[in-house]
C-alpha positions as CSV (number, residue, x, y, z in Angstrom):
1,X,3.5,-18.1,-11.9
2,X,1.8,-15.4,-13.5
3,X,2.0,-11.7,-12.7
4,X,-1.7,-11.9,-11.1
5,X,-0.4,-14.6,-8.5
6,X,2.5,-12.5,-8.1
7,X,0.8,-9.5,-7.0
8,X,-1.1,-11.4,-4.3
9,X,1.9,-13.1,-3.0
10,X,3.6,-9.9,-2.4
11,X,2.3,-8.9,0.9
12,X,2.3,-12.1,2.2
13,X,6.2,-12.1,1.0
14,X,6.5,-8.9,2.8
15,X,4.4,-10.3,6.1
16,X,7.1,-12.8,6.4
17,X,10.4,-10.6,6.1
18,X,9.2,-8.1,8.6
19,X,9.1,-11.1,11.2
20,X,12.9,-10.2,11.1
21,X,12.7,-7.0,11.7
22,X,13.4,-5.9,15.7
23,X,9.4,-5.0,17.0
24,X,11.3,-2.1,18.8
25,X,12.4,-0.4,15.4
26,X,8.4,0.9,14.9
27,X,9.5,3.4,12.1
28,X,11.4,0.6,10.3
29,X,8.1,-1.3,10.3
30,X,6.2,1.5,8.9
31,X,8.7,2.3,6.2
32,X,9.0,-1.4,5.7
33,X,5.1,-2.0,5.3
34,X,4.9,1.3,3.3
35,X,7.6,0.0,0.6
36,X,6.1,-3.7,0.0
37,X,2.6,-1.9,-0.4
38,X,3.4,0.8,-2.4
39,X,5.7,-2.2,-4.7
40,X,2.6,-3.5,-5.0
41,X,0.5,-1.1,-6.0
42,X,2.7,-0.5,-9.0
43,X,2.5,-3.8,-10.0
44,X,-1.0,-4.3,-9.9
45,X,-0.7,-1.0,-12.4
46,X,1.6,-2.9,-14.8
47,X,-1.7,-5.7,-14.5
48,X,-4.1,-2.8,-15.8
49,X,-1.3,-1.5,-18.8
50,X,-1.4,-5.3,-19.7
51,X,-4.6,-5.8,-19.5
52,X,-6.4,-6.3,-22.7
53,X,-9.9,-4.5,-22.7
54,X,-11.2,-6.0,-25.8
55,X,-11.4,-9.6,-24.3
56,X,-14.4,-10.5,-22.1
57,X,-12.6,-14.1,-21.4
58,X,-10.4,-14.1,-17.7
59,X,-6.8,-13.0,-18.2
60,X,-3.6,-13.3,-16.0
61,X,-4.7,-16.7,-15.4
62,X,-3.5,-19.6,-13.6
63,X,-4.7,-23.1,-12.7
64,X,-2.7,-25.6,-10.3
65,X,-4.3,-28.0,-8.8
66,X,-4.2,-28.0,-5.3
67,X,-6.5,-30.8,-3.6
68,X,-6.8,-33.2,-6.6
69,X,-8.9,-35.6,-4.4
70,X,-11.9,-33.4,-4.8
71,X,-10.6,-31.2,-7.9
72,X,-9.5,-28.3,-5.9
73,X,-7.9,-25.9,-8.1
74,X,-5.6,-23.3,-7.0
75,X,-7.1,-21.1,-10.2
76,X,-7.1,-17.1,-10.6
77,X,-7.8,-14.9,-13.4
78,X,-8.7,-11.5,-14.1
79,X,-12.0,-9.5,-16.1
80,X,-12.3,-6.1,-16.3
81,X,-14.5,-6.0,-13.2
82,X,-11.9,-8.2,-10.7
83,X,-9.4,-5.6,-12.3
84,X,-10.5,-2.8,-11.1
85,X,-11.6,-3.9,-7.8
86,X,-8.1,-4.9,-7.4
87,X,-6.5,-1.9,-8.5
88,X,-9.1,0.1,-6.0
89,X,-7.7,-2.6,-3.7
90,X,-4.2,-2.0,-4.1
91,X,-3.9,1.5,-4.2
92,X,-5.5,2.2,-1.2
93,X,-4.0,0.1,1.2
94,X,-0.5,2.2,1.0
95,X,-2.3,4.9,1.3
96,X,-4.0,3.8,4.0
97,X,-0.2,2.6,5.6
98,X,0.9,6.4,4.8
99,X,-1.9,8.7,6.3
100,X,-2.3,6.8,9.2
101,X,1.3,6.6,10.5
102,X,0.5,6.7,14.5
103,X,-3.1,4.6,14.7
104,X,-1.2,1.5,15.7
105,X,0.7,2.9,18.7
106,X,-0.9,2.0,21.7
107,X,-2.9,-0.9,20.5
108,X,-3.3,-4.0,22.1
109,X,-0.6,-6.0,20.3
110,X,3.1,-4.3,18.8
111,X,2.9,-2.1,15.7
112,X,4.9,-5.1,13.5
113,X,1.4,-7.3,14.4
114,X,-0.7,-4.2,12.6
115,X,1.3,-4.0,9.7
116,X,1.6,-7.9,9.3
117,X,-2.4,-7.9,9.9
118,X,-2.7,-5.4,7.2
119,X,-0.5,-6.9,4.6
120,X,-2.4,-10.4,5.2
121,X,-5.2,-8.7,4.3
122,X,-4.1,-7.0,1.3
123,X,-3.1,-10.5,-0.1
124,X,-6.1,-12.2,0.8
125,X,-8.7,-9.0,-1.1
126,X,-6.0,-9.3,-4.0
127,X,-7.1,-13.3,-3.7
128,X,-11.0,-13.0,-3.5
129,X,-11.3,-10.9,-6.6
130,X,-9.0,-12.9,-8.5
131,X,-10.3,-16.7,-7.8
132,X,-12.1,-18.5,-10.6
133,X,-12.0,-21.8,-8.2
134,X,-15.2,-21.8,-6.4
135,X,-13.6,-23.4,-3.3
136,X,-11.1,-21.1,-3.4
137,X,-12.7,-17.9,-3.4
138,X,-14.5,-19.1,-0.1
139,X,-11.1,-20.0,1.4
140,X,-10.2,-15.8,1.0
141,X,-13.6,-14.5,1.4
142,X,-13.5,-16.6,5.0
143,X,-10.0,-16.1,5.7
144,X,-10.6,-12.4,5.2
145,X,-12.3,-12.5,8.4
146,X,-9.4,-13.1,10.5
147,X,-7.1,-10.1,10.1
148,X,-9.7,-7.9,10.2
149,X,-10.9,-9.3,13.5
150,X,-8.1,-9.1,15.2
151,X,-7.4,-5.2,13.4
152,X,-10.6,-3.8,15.3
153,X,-10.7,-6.0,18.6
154,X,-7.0,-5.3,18.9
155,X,-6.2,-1.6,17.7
156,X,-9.8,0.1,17.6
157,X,-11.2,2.1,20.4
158,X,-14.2,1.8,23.0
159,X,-16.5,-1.3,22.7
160,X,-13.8,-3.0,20.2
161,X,-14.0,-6.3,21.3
162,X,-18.5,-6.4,21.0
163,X,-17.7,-4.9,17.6
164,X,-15.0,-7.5,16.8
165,X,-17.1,-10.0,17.8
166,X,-20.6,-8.7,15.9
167,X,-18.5,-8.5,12.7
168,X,-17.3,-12.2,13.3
169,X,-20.7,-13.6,13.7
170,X,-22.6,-12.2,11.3
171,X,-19.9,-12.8,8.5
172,X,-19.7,-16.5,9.8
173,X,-23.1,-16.9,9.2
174,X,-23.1,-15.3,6.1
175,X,-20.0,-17.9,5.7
176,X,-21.9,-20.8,6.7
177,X,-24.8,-20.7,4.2
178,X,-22.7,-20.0,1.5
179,X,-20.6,-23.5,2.5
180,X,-23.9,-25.4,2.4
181,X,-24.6,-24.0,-1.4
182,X,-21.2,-24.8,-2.6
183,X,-21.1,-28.2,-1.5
184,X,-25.0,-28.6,-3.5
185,X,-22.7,-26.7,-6.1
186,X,-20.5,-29.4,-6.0
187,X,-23.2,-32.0,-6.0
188,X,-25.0,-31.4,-8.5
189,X,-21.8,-31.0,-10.8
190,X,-21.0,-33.9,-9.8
191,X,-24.0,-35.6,-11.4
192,X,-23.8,-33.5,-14.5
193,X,-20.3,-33.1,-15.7
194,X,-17.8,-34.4,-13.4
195,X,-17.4,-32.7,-9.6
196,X,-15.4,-29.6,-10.0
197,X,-15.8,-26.2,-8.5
198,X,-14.4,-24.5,-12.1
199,X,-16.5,-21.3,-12.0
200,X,-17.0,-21.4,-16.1
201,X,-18.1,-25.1,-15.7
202,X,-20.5,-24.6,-13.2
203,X,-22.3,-21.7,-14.9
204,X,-23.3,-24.3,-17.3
205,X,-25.1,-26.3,-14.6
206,X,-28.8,-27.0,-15.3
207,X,-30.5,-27.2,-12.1
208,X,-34.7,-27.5,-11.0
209,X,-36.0,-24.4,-10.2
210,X,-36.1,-24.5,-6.5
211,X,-33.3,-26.3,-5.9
212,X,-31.4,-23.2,-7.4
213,X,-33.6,-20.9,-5.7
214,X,-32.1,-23.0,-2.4
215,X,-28.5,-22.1,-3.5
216,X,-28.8,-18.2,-4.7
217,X,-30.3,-17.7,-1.3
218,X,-27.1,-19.4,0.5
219,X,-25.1,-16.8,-1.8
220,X,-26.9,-14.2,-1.6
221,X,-27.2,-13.7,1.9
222,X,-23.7,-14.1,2.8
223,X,-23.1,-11.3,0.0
224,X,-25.3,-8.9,1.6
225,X,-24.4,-9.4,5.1
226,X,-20.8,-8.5,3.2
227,X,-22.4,-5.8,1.3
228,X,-23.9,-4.5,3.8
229,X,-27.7,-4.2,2.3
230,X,-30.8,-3.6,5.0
231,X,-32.0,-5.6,6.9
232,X,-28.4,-7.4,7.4
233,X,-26.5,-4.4,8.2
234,X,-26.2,-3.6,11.8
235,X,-22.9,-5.5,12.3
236,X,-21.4,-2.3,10.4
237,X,-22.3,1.1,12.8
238,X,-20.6,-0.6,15.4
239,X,-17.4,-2.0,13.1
240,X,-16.8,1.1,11.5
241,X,-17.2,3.1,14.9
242,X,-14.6,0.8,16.7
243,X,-12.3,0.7,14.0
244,X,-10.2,2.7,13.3
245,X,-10.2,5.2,10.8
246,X,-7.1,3.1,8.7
247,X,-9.3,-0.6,9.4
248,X,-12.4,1.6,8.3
249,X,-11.4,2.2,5.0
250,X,-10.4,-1.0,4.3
251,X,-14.0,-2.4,5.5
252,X,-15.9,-0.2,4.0
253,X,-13.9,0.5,0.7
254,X,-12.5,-2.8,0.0
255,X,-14.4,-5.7,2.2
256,X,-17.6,-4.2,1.7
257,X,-17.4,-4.7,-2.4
258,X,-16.6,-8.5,-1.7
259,X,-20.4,-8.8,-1.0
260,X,-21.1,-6.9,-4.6
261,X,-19.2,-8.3,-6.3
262,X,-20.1,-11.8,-5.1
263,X,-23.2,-10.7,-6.5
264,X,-22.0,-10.2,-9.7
265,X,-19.7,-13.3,-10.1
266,X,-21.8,-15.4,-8.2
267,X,-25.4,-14.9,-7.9
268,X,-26.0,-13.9,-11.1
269,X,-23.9,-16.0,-13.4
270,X,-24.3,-19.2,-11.9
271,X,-28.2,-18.7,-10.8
272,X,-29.6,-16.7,-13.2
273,X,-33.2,-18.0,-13.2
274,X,-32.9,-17.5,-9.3
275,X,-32.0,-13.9,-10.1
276,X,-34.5,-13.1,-12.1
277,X,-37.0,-15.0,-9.5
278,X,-36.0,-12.9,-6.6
279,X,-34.9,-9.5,-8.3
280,X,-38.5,-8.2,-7.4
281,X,-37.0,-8.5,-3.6
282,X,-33.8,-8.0,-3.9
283,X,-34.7,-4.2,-5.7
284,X,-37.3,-3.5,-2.7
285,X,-34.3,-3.9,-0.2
286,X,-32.5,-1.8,-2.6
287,X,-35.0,0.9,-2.2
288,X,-35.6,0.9,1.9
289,X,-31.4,0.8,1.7
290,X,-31.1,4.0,0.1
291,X,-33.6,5.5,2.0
292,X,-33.3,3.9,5.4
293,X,-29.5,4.4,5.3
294,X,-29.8,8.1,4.4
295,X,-32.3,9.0,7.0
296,X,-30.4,7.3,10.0
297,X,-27.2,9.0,8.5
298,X,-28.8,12.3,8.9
299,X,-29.8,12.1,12.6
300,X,-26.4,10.6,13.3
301,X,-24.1,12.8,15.8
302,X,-20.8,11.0,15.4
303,X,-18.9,11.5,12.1
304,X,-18.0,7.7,11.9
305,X,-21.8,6.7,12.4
306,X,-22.7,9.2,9.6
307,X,-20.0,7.5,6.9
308,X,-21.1,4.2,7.9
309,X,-25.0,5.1,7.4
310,X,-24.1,7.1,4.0
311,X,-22.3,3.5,2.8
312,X,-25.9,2.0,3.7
313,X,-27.2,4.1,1.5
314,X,-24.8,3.8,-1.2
315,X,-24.5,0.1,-1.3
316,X,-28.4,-0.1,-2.5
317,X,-27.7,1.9,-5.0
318,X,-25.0,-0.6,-6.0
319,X,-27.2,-3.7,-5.8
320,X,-30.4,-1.9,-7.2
321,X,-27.6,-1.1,-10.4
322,X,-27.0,-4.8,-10.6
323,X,-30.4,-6.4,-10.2
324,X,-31.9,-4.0,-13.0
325,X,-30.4,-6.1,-15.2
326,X,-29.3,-3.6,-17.8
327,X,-25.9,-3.1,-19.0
328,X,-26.0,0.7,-18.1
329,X,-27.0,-0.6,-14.0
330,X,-24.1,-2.9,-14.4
331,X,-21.6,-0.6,-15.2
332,X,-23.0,2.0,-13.1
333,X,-22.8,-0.4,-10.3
334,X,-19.0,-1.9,-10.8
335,X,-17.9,2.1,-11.3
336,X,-20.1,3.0,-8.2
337,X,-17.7,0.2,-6.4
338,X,-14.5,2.1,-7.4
339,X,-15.7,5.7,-6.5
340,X,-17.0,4.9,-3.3
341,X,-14.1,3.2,-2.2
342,X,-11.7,6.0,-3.1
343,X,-14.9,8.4,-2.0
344,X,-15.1,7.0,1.9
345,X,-11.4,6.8,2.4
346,X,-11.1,10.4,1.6
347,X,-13.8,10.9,4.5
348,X,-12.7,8.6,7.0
349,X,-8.7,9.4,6.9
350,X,-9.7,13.3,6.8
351,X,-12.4,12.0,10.0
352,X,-9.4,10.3,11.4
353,X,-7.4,13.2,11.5
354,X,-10.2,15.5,12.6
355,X,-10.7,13.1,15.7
356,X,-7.1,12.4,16.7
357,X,-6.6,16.6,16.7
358,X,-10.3,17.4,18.7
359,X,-9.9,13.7,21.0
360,X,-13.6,14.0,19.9
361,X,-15.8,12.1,17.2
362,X,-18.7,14.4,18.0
363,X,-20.0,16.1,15.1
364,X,-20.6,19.3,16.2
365,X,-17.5,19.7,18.3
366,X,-15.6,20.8,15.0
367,X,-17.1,23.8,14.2
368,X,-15.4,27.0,12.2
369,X,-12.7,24.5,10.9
370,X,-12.4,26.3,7.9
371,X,-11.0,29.4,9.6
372,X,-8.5,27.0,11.6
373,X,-7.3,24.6,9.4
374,X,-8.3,25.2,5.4
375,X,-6.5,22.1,3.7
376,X,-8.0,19.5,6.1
377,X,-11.4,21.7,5.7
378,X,-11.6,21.8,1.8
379,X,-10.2,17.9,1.5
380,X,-13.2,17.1,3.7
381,X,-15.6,19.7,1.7
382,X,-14.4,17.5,-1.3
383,X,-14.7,14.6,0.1
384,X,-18.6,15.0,1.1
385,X,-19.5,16.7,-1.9
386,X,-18.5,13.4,-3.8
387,X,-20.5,11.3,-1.4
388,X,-23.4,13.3,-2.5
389,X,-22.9,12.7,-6.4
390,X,-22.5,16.7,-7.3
391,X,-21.4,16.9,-10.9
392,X,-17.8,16.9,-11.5
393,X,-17.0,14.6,-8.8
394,X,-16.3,10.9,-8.9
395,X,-20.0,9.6,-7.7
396,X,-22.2,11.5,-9.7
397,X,-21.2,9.7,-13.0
398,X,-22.1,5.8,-11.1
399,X,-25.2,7.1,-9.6
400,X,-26.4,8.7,-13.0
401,X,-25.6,5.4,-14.7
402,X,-27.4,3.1,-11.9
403,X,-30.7,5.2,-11.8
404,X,-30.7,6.0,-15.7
405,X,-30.0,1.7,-15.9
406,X,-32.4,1.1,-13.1
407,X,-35.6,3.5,-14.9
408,X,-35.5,1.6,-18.0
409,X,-36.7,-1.5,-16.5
410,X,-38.2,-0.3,-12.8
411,X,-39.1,3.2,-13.1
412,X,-41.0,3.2,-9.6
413,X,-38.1,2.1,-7.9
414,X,-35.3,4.5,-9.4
415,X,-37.7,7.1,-9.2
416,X,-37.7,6.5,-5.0
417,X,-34.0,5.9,-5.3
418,X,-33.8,9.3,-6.8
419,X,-35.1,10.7,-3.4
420,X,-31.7,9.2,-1.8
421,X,-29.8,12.0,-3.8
422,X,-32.1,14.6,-2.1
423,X,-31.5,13.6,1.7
424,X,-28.2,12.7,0.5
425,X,-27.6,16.7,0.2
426,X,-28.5,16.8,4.0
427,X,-26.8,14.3,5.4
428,X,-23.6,15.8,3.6
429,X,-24.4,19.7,3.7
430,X,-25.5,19.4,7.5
431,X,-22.6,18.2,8.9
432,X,-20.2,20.2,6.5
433,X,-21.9,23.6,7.9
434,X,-21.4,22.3,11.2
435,X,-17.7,21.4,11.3
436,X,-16.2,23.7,8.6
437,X,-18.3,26.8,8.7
438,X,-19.7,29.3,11.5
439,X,-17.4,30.4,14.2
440,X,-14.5,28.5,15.8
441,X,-16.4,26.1,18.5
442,X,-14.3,26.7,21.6
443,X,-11.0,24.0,22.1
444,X,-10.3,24.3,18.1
445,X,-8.5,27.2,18.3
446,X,-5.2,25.3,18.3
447,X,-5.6,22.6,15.7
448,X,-3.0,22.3,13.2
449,X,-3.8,21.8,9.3
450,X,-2.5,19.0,7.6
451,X,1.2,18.0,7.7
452,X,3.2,17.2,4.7
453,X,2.8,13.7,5.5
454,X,-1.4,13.7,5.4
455,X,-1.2,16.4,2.4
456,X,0.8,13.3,0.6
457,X,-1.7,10.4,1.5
458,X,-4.8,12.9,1.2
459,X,-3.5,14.2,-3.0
460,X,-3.6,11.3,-4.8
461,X,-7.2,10.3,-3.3
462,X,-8.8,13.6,-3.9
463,X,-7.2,13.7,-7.0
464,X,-9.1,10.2,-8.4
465,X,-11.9,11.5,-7.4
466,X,-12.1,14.8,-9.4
467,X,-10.5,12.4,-12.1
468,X,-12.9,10.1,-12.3
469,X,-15.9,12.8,-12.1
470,X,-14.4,14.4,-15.0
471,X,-13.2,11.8,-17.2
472,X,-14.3,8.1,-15.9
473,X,-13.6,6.3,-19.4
474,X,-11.0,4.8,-19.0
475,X,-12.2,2.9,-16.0
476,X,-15.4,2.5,-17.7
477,X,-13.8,0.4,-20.9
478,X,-12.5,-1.9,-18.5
479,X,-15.8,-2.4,-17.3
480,X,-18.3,-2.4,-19.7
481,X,-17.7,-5.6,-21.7
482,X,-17.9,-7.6,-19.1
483,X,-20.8,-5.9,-17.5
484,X,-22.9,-6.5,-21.3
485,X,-21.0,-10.3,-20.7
486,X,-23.1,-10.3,-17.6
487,X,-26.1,-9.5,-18.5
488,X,-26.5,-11.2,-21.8
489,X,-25.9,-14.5,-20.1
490,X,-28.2,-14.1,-17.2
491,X,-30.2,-14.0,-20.6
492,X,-31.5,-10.1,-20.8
493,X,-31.4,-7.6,-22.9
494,X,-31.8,-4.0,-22.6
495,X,-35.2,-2.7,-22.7
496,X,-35.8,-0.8,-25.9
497,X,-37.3,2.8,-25.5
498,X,-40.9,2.6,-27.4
499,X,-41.2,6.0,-29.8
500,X,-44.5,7.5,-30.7
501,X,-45.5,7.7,-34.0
């Protein structure tokens, strides 16, 4: 077993001891679910330290087979892009556990169900970064489904069951036409070099040209109904409203970057002739993302409607980063991946807290916070200033990288992307002046600041993402090899600047 498999198995370990643990001890649960996710978290940090950055090739890995009737291997591995994505995975989820002690009481089912929901989850994100087994990677990215579900019909508030329900469908779907691509997948491999669903063997396929334009379509649109990228978006407004704040960050900073990164593993390195046929498209809905997902954030009233719109927004500049097909897009994208996740959970657990003090989600029923409650007010000022890419902070480094990647090659559409950045400031500055500054809005007199408890959960988040603004590096060697890996075998090259003589 190697230390990859290890990590994954860890929650689901930990999902099974707490079924011996009395439902009526709830703080034993916590501290229970809070241990096993913060144990691994610092394993997934000994992954990183033995990580070696120099080698493109997967690491960590480990092949079994697992349904030898139709070569089914139970096979993960580890590149610099996976890595991170599961370090961003793994680090949040104890968070997560820690800041938001009291969002399971009252729920539908016992608090031991939420904390068994969330460690099944944690095992199966840890799972759908790390497959290198086509038919495996489907069996987490499906079986993902399930906890979540059952997290937002269960423990989220008004209209959580239509939400639970519109998340379930649309990622079915999604689920569906990705199935019928990987069995063609599978077909065609078949005929060509024995069946297997071995990601390195299949990106040597040679397939017709509109048969793989058949099959990147099946992938692709499952990925950006994941993502979410307009127009296949409008399961998440209602997910992330009904969800908790807890379930929210884990949709939107995790789940979400299955659909990205699918992109990545999947789109582009097994079709890459497909890519390049439909990157015209795919960059368009890039475009109307940023801008369509900023505008609707801007007119939004509710705090959780405005994160959710903002992530609209910032998921097309993600894909835009990946389909320019330049090594600076790529690793602007896969960085843009790590800072938003760490970016929206600092919003949506300072949100969280916000709400459960107010009973309110109402943006401007929060005004003069600063006066009243200064850490929580500052952690959010932070928070929004990195959604909005200001120098120094964690975002502005990706976005700089995806629109400086994206101009080299389409310089009409980073040029509109760039106008994202401007309503970006609005959609941020807006709603800051209206909850943190002016005078105390009546009914916030008496809300409390953070407790010790939040203040721990809330440090080490803020503190990645003045890290990262400052001094992204070391994330950025991890990703950059495999980003050039990328794009050199999709078969481009980095446009060369032309200098007047």
């Amino acid at each position: 077993m190697s230390l990859l498999t290890l990590v994954g198995a860890l929650p689901l370990v930990g999902a099974a001891l707490m079924y011996f643990i009395p439902s009526k001890n709830i703080e034993l649960v916590k501290k229970f679910a809070l241990l096993v996710t913060t144990l691994v978290a610092v394993a997934s940090i000994f992954l990183a330290i033995g990580f070696d950055k120099s080698v493109t090739s997967m690491q960590f890995t480990q092949s079994n087979s697992w349904i030898s009737a139709f070569n089914i291997n139970f096979a993960v591995g580890l590149d610099g892009i996976s890595l991170v994505l599961i370090l961003l995975s793994t680090i949040l989820v104890p968070i997560v556990v820690l800041a938001t002690w009291h969002e399971s009481d009252g729920g539908r089912w016992s608090v031991k169900t939420f904390y068994v929901l969330i460690l099944i989850l944690e095992t199966m994100m840890i799972g759908v970064f790390a497959a290198t087994d086509l038919f495996l990677f489907y069996v987490f990215f499906e079986a993902m489904l399930i906890p979540v579900y059952f997290l937002i019909g269960g423990y989220g508030s008004a209209n959580r069951s239509a939400a639970a329900i519109k998340f379930l469908l649309y990622s079915l779907f999604g689920g569906l036409l990705m199935l019928a691509s990987i069995i063609g997948v599978y077909v065609i491999s078949g005929n060509q070099i024995g069946a297997t669903f071995d990601l390195t063997q299949l990106a040597t396929l040679e397939i017709d040209n509109q048969t793989e334009n058949f099959l990147f379509l099946g992938f692709f649109i499952a990925f950006a109904i994941k993502a979410p990228l307009w127009p296949f978006h409008t399961w998440l407004p209602d997910a992330a409203k009904s969800a908790t704040p807890g379930t929210s960050v884990l949709l939107l900073g995790v789940l979400d970057k299955v659909g990205t990164y699918g992109m990545i593993r999947f789109c582009i390195e097994l079709f890459p002739d497909a890519s390049k046929t439909f990157t015209p498209l795919i960059i368009t809905l890039a475009v109307i993302s940023i801008i369509y997902g900023a505008f609707m954030a801007i007119g939004q009233k509710d705090i959780k409607g405005l994160i959710a719109f903002t992530s609209i927004s910032h998921f097309g500049f993600i894909t835009m980063g990946i389909f320019a097909m330049t090594t600076q897009g790529m690793s602007g994208s896969n960085l843009y991946m790590v800072n938003h996740g760490f970016s929206t959970a600092a919003l949506f657990l300072i949100a969280g807290w916000m709400m459960a003090r107010r009973n309110s989600s109402i943006i401007s029923d929060f005004g003069g916070l600063q006066r009243v409650t200064p850490v929580m007010a500052w952690s959010f000022f932070i928070a929004g200033l990195s959604g909005l890419a200001l120098p120094g902070l964690a975002s502005f480094v990706s976005e700089f990288l995806v629109l400086v990647g994206t101009y080299t090659r389409y310089p009409v559409a980073a040029i509109i992307g760039t106008l994202g950045i401007i309503l970006a400031a609005l959609y941020i500055l807006i709603p800051i002046q209206k909850t943190l500054h002016g005078p105390v809005t009546p009914g916030n007199e008496k809300m409390t600041d953070l407790n010790l408890r939040e203040k721990i959960a809330i440090a080490p988040v803020i503190a990645i993402i003045v890290v990262m603004g400052f001094y992204p590096k070391p994330v950025l060697d991890l990703i950059n090899p495999t980003s050039e890996k990328v794009v050199t075998n999709a078969g481009f090259t980095d446009p060369v600047a032309e200098v007047n003589k």
